[in-house]
C-alpha positions, 0 to 999 in steps of 0.5 A: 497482514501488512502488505507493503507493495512498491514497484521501487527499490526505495522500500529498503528500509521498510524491508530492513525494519520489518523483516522479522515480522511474519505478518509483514509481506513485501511485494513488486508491482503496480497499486492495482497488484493489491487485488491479488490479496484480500483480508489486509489490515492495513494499506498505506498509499504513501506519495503516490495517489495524487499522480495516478491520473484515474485513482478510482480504480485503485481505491476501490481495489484497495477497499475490497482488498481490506479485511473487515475493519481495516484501513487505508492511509493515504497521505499527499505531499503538503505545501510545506514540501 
């Protein structure tokens, strides 16, 4: 399962593009929301985790969350912008 959780409404388009999908869920909540789930394929922390002052807690909730082999992406802004 991918879940795509954003407490935003700029995820539109993700929503847009994998509407169809069964496997694809789209919550509205905070990073620590993922603790909700567990057995994830994937967890994408896109922009965000470099302005979480205490990121600790939300990795590690994130870890746990994951199913066996899953795994996490997380990307920061580059100083390319």
């Amino acid at each position: 399962m991918l879940l795509l959780l954003n407490p935003q409404i700029l995820i539109i388009s993700f929503v847009d593009n994998l509407k169809g999908h069964k496997n694809v869920k789209f919550i509205k909540g905070d990073c620590l929301s993922v603790s909700l789930f567990s057995e994830l394929d994937m967890i994408f922390a896109i922009g965000v985790i470099h302005h979480i002052p205490d990121p600790k807690p939300i990795l590690e909730a994130s870890y746990k969350a994951l199913k066996n082999g899953g795994r996490i992406f997380i990307w920061v802004y580059a100083y390319e912008g």
